[in-house]
Structures are given as C-alpha cells and as structure tokens.
FIRO-517026 format. One record per residue (C-alpha): residue number from 1; residue in one letter; x, y, z. Coordinates in steps of 0.05 Angstrom, whole numbers, padded with zeros to 5 digits. Layout:
BEGIN
@n=NUM, res=A, u=X, v=Y, w=Z
...
//
This chain:
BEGIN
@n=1, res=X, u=02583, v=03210, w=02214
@n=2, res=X, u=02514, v=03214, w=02249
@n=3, res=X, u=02451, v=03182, w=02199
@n=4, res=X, u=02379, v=03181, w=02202
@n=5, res=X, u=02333, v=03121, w=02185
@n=6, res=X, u=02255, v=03124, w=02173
@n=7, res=X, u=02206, v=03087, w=02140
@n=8, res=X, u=02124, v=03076, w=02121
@n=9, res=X, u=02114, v=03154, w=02133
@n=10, res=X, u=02052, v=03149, w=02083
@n=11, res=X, u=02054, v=03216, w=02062
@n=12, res=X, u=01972, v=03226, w=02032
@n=13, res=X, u=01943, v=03180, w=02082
@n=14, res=X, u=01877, v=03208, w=02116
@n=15, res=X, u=01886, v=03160, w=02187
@n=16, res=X, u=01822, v=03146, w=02218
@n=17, res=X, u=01779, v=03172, w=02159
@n=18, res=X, u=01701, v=03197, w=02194
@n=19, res=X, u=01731, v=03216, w=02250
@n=20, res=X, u=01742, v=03289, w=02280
@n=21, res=X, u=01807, v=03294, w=02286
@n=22, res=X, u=01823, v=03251, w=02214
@n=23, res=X, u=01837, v=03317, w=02175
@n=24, res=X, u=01883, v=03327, w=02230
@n=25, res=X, u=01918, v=03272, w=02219
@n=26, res=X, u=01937, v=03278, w=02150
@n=27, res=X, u=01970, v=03343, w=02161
@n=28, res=X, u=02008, v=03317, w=02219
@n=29, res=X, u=02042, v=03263, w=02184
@n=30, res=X, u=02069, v=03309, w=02130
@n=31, res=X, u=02084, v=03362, w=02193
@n=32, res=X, u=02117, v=03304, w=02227
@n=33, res=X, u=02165, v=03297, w=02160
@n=34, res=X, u=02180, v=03368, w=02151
@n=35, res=X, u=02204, v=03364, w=02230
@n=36, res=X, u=02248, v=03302, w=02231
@n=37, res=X, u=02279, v=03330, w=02166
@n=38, res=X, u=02288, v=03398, w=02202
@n=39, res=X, u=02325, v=03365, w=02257
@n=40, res=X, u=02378, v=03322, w=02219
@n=41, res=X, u=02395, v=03393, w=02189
@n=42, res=X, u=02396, v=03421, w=02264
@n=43, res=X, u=02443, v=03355, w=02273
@n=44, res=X, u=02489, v=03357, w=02218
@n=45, res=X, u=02464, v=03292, w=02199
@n=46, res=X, u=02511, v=03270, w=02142
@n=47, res=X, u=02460, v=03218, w=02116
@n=48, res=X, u=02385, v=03204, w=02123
@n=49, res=X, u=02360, v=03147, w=02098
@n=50, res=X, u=02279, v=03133, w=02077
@n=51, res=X, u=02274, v=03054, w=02071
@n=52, res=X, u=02204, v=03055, w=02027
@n=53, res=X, u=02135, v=03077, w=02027
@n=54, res=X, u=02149, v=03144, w=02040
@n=55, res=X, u=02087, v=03161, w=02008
@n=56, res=X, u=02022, v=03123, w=02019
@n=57, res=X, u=01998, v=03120, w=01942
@n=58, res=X, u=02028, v=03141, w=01876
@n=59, res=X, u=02056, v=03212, w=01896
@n=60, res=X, u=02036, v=03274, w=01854
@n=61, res=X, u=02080, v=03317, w=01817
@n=62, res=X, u=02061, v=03374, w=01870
@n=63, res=X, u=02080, v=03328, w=01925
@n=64, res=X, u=02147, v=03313, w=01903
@n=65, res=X, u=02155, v=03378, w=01885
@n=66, res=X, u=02139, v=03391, w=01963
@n=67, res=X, u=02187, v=03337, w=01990
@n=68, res=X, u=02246, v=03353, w=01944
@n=69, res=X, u=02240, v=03434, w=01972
@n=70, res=X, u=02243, v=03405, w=02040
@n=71, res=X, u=02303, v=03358, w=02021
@n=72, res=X, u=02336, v=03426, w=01989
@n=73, res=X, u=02328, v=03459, w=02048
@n=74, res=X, u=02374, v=03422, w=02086
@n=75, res=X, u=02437, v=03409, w=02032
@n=76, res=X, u=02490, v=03382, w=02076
@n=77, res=X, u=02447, v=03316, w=02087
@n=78, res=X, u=02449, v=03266, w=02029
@n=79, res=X, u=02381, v=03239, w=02024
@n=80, res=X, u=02384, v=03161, w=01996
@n=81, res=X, u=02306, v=03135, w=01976
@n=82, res=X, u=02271, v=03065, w=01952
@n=83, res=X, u=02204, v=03064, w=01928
@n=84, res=X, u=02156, v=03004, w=01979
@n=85, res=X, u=02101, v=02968, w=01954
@n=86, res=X, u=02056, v=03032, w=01966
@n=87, res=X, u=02095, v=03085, w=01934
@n=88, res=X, u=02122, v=03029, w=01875
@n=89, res=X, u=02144, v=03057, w=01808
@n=90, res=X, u=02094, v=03060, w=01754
@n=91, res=X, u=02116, v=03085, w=01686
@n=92, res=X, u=02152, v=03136, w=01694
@n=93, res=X, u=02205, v=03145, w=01750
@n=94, res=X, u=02194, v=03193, w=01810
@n=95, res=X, u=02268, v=03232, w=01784
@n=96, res=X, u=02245, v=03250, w=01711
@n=97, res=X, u=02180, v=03281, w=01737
@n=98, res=X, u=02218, v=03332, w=01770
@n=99, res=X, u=02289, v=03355, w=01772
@n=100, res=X, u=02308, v=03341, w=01840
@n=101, res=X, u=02357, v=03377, w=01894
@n=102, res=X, u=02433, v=03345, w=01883
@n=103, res=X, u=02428, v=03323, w=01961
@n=104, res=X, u=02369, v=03276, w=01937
@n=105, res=X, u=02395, v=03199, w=01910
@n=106, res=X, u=02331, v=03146, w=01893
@n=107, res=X, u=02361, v=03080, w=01880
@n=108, res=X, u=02297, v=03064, w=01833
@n=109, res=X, u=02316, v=02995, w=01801
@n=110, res=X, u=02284, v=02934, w=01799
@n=111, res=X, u=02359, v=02903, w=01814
@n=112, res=X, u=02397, v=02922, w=01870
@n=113, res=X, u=02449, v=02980, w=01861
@n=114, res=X, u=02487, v=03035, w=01903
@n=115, res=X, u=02498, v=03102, w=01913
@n=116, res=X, u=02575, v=03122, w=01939
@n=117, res=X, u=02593, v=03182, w=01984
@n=118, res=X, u=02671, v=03182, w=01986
@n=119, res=X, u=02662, v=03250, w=02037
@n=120, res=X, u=02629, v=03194, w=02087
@n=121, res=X, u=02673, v=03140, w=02074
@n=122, res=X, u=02598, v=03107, w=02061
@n=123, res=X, u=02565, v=03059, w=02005
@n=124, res=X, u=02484, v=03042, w=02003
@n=125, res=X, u=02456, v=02991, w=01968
@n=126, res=X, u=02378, v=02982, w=01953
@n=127, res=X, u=02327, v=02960, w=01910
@n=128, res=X, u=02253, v=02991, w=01895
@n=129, res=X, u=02185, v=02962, w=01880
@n=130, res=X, u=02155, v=02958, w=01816
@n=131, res=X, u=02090, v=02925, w=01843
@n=132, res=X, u=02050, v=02921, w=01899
@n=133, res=X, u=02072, v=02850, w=01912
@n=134, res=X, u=02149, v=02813, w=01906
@n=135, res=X, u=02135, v=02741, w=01938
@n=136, res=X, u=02207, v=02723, w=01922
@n=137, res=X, u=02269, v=02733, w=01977
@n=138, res=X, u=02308, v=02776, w=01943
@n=139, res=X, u=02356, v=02801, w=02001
@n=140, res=X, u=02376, v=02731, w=02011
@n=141, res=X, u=02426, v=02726, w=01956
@n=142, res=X, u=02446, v=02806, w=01975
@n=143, res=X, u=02513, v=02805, w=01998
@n=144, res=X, u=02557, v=02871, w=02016
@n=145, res=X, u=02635, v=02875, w=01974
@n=146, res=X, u=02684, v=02871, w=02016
@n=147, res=X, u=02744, v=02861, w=01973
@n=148, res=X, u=02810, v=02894, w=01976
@n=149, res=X, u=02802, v=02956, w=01942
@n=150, res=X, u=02763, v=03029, w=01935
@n=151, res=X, u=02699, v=02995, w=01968
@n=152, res=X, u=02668, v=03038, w=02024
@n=153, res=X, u=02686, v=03013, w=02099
@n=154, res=X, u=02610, v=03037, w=02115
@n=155, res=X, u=02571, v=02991, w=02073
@n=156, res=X, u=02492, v=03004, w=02087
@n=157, res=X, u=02429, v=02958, w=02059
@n=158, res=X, u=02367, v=02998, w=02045
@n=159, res=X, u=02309, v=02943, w=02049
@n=160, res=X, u=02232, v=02944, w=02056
@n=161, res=X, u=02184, v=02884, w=02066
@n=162, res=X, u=02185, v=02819, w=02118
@n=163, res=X, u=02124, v=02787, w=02094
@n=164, res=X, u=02097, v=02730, w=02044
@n=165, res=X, u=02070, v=02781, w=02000
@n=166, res=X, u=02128, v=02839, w=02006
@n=167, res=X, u=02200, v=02812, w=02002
@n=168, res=X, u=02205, v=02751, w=02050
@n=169, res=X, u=02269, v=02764, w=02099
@n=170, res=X, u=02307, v=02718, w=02128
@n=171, res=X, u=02343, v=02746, w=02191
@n=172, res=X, u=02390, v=02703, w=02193
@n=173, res=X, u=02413, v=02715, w=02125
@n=174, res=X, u=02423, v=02783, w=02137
@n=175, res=X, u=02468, v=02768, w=02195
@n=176, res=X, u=02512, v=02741, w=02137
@n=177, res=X, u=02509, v=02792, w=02092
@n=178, res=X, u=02567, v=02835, w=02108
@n=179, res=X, u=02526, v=02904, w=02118
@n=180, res=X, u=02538, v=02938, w=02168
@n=181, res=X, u=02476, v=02964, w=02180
@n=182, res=X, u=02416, v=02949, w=02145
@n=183, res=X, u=02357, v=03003, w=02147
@n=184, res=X, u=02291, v=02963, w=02146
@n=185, res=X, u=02218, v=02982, w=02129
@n=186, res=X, u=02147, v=02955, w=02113
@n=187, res=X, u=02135, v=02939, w=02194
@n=188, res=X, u=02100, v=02994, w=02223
@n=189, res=X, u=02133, v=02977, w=02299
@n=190, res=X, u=02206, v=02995, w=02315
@n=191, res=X, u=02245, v=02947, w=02330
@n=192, res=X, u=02327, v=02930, w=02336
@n=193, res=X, u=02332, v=02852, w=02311
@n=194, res=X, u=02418, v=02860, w=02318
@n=195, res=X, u=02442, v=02912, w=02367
@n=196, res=X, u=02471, v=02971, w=02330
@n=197, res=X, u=02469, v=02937, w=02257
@n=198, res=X, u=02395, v=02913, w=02235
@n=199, res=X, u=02338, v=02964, w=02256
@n=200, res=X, u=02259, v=02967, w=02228
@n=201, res=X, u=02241, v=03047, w=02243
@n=202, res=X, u=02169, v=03033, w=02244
@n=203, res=X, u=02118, v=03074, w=02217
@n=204, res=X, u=02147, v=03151, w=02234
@n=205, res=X, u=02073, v=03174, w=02262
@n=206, res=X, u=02030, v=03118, w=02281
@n=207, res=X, u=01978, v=03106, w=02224
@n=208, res=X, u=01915, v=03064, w=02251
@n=209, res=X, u=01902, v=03034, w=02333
@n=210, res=X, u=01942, v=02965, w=02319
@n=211, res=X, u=02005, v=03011, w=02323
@n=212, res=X, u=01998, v=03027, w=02398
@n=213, res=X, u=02066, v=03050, w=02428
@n=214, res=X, u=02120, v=03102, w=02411
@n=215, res=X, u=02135, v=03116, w=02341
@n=216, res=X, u=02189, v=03158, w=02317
@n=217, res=X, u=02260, v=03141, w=02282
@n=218, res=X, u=02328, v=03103, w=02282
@n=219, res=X, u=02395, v=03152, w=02293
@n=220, res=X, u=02463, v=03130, w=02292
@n=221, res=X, u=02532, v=03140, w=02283
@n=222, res=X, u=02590, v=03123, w=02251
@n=223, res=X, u=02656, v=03136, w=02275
@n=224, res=X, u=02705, v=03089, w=02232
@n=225, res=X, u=02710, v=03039, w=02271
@n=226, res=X, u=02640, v=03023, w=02308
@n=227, res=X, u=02569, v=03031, w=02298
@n=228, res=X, u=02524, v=03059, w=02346
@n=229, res=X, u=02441, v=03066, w=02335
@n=230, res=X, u=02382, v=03077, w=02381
@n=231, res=X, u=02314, v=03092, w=02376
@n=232, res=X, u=02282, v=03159, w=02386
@n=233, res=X, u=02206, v=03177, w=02396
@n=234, res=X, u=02184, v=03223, w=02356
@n=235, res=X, u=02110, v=03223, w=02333
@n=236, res=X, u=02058, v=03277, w=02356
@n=237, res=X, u=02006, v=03229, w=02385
@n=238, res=X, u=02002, v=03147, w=02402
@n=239, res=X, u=01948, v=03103, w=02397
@n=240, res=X, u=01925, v=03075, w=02472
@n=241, res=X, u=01888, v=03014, w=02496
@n=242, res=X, u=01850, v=03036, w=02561
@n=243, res=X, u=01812, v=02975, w=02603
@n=244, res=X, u=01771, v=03000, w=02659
@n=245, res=X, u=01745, v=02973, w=02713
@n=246, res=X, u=01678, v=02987, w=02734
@n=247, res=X, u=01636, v=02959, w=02800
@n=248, res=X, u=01567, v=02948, w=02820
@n=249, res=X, u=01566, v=03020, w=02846
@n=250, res=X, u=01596, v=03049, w=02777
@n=251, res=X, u=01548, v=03091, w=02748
@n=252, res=X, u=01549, v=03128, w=02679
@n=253, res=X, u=01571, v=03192, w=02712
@n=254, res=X, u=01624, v=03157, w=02760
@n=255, res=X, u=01640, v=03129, w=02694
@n=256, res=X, u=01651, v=03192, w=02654
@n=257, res=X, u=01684, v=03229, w=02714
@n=258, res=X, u=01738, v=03175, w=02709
@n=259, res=X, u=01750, v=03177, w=02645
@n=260, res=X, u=01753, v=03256, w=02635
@n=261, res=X, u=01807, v=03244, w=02689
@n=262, res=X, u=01858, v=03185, w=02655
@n=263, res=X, u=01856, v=03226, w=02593
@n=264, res=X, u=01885, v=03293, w=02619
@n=265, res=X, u=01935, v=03241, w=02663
@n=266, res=X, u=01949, v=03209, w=02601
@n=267, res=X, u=01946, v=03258, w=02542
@n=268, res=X, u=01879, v=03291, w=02511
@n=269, res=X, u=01928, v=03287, w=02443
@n=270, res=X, u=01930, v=03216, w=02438
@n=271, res=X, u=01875, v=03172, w=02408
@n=272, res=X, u=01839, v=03107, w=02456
@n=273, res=X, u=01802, v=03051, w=02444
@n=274, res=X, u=01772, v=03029, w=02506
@n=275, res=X, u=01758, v=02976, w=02541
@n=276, res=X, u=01702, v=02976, w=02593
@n=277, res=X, u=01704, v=02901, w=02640
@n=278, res=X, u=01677, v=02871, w=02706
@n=279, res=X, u=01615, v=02873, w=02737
@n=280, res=X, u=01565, v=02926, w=02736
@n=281, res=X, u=01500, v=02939, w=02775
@n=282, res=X, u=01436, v=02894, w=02757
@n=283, res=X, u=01397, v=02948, w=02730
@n=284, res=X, u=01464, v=02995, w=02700
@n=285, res=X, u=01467, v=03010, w=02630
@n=286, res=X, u=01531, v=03042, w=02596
@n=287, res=X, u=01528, v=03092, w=02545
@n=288, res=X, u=01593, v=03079, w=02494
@n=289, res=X, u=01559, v=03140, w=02450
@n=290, res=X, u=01569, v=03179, w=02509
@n=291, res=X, u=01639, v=03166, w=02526
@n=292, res=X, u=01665, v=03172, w=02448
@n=293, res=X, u=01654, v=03246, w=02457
@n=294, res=X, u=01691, v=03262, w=02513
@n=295, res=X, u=01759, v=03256, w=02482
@n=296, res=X, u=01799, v=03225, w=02418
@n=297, res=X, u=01765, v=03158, w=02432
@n=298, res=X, u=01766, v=03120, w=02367
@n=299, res=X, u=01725, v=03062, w=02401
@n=300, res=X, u=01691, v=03035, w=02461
@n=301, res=X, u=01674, v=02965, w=02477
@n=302, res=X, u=01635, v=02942, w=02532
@n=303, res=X, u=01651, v=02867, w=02563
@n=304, res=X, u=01625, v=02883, w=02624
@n=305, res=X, u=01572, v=02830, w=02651
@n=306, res=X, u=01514, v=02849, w=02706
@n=307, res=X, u=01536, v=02823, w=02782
@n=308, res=X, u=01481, v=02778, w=02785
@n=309, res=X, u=01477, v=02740, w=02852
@n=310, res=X, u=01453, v=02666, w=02837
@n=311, res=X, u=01433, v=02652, w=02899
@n=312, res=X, u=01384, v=02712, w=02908
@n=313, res=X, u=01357, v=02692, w=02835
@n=314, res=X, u=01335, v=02626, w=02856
@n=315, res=X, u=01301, v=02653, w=02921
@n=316, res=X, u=01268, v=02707, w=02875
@n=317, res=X, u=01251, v=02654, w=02816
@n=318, res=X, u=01238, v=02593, w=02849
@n=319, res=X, u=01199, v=02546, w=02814
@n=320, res=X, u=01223, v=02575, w=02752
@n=321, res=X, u=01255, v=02550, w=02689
@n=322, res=X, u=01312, v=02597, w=02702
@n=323, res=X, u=01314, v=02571, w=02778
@n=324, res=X, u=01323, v=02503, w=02737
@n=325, res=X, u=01371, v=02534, w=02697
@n=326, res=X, u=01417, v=02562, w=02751
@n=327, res=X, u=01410, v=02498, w=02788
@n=328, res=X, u=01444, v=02460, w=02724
@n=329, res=X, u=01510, v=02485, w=02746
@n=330, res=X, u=01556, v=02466, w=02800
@n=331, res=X, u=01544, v=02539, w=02838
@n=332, res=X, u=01598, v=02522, w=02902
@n=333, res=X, u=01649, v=02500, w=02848
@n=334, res=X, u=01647, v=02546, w=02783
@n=335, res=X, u=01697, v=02548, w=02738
@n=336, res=X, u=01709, v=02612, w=02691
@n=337, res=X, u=01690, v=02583, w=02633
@n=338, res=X, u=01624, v=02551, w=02678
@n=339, res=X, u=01611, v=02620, w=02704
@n=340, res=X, u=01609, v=02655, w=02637
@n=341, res=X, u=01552, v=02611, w=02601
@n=342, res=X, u=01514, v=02605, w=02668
@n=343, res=X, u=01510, v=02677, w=02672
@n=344, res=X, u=01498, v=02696, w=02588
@n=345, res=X, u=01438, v=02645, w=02601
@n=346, res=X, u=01416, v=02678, w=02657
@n=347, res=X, u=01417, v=02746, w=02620
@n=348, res=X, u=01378, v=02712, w=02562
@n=349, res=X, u=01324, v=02688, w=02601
@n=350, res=X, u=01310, v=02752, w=02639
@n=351, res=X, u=01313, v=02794, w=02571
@n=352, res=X, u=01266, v=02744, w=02544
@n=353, res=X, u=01218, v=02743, w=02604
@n=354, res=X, u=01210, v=02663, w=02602
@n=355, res=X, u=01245, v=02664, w=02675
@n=356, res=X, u=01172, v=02653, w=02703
@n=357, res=X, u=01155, v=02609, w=02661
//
C-alpha cells in the first residue's frame, strides 16, 4: 500500500505580501495542492495523509467546498485530516459545513481517536486543535494497541506541533509508542527523525525566506511486513541565500552583470535574499534598489566594507586625529575583531570630516 504525507500547506496565505510576485504565490500554493493530490491519484496511492494546518486561517465554506471536489476527484485515495493550531476548530466543525466526499475522514476531536481501513490492513490515530495554543504533551501518554485481536498491523499516528506553545514532543517517546509510522507537522523543514517510521513533511511550498531548501512531501509504502518512506521535492520555487563577493575593482555594473548571470544558472523562479561581502573600492557605492529589480530578490544586504589601505591614510593624514587614530592599533598584528573597529572608525571620521582636524 503506497501513502502520502503533507503538512503546513497554508492554503489562503499571501507569502511575501508587497512584493511582485506575492499574488503569485498564493495561487501557487493552492496549485501546488491540486498537483500533489493529482499525482497520488496518478499513483494509486491508497492513503494520503494531511498532518494539520492545511489551511493557513479559519477556511471558508467555498474553500472547503474547493478541497473536498479535489479530494472527490481522486476516490480510490482515502484522505485522513487533523485540524493545526492555524486551521483549529471553532464552533462548528469543518464536516457539518459541508457534506464531504466518502474518501474524506477528519479525525476532529479534542481526544485522540481513529479511523480503520480493513481494505489496507491500516488504523490512524490523531487528534485536532481547538486553539491556537496546547502547551501540554499530549502524544506522550499516546500509545498504539497492539493486542491480540482485529487491531490493524499498520498502525499510523497523525500529529502536529514540536514546540512550547504547540504540543511539546518528546522523540524519544514516540520511539516507544508502537506506531509504525507517525506523520508529523507544525515544522516547516522536512526532516526523517527514525528512518522509515517518524517523518516531519515540512511546509509543502516553502512559505517565507527562513525555509530555504527543497520542500515537497513524504511517500511510502507498505508491504505487510516493512515500511519504506523517502522524501520527494516537490514545490514550484525555493527560497536562496546568495553571498557575493565583490573586489576593489567591482563596480555597480560588474556587479549587476554577475548577478543577472547566477540567477539564470540558478533559477529566475526562485526567490534570493542576498548577501553582498568583502572589500569594495574607496570611492564605490552599491545600489541594493538597483539590484532588487533585476530578479525575485526579496532582499539585499550590503556588509561590504571600503579596502582602505592604513598605511597610505597615515601618509595622506599625517598629523591628523585619524593618523592618531590608526596609529592606536597594533597595524603589523591585527586581529579580526581589531581590524573591524579600526576600520568602522576610520569610516566615521572621514564621513564626518574631523580627519584633519
């Protein structure tokens, strides 16, 4: 039996909100759902599992109305739901706003419960939110029935949180737990904590530039007897952390040349914060406003520091409170750290023109 496992899709989020391509955004991540739920059809998938915040607020009826016709569309994959600590139930429950497709199954409780599928020799267990915040571990005390019986050989955990505020987890509690294989959400980075058995899908689309790296979904498979899962990129763009270097002979147009370059290398789709270091020419300037426009470039930050040379300063100054100044430090033996306020006082004195003084 093959299964999918997302998580934190935020269906309704605007990404990036002032930005050109934000609009953009927010279609892609409900594009990006309508795919991945297109493709466990194309895979026979026999179960696909959502492990919380599916939506990014309180969903409207017309938006579950829209989800429930793309679950619909694909029958032969059981669909198995918790609400996170965005999407928590208020009121009324998400299944008596609408009548939903009989592939759909929200385990909605406060208390942890199941859904069976005797066809897939396959029990889940979950719980859902009811507020934005549960500070108490309730997984820890979650353990999977293994008696001799009717019980499901497949026995999966639905779960969603791993901080203070959301459901504090205790890995090593799980290991106990008897699942075997707990779907995990709330963290927006994949990542396998046991091999084939506990997985966090990450964020399906990446959703602001702290998620850098590939986002995309957990697949696996059961055969009877072992489980097997990986990870599996999916999402239409990444957030990417550039650092360039620039030189003494780097000019704004040398700069901009470069960068037009590394971002059809790298991907024009993608979105960059960059990073401009090292030492540029005494009398260079950098335009960030400039470089924002060439490309999905969400930010630009400029550490770079002028390639003053110390010794040509105190020929050129001498006499000089900043010839003073310079002479303070230990020029023949500079640390980092030394070299770094030597040269932001150096800066401050010639911006402030009391160098001659």
């Amino acid at each position: 039996m093959r299964f999918f496992h997302i998580a934190d899709v935020h269906l309704g989020m605007q990404p990036d909100k002032g930005c050109a391509w934000s609009e953009d955004r927010g279609w892609e991540i409900w594009e990006s759902f309508k795919r991945i739920i297109q493709q466990a059809g194309r895979e026979n998938a026999g179960l696909f599992l959502i492990a919380g915040d599916l939506f990014h607020r309180q969903p409207l009826t017309r938006e579950l109305k829209e989800v429930n016709a793309m679950f619909a569309s694909v029958p032969h994959v059981n669909f198995v739901l918790i609400a996170g600590n965005h999407d928590h139930i208020k009121k009324e429950l998400p299944s008596r706003r609408i009548s939903w497709a009989d592939n759909v199954f929200w385990l909605e409780g406060e208390e942890i419960s199941y859904v069976d599928f005797p066809e897939l020799e396959t029990r889940v267990w979950g719980l859902s939110y009811h507020s934005r915040e549960i500070r108490e571990p309730l997984y820890d005390q979650i353990k999977a029935e293994r008696k001799k019986g009717d019980e499901p050989p497949f026995q999966v955990l639905l779960a969603h949180g791993g901080d203070e505020k959301h459901i504090p987890i205790n890995k090593d509690t799980f290991y106990r737990s008897g699942f075997d294989y707990i779907a995990l959400g709330h963290i927006h980075k994949p990542q396998i904590l046991q091999e084939n058995h506990i997985a966090y899908a990450g964020s399906l689309e990446p959703l602001d530039k702290n998620e850098t790296g590939v986002h995309g979904y957990i697949k696996g498979e059961y055969t009877g007897e072992d489980i097997r899962i990986g990870f599996v990129p999916f999402a239409s763009r990444e957030y990417k952390k550039l650092k360039l270097q620039v030189t003494e002979k780097t000019t704004q147009v040398s700069l901009e040349k470069g960068l037009e370059k590394i971002l059809e290398e790298r991907g024009r789709q993608h979105i960059y914060t960059i990073l401009l270091e090292g030492k540029r020419g005494n009398y260079t300037e950098f335009f960030t406003d400039d470089l924002m426009k060439l490309g999905n470039i969400l930010e630009v930050r400029d550490s770079t520091h002028r390639a003053y040379s110390f010794s040509r300063l105190l020929k050129q100054y001498e006499g000089s409170v900043l010839a003073e100044y310079i002479r303070s430090f230990p020029l023949e033996q500079l640390s980092g750290e030394e070299e770094k306020i030597l040269r932001l006082g150096v800066e401050a004195l010639l911006e402030s023109g009391e160098e001659l003084l």
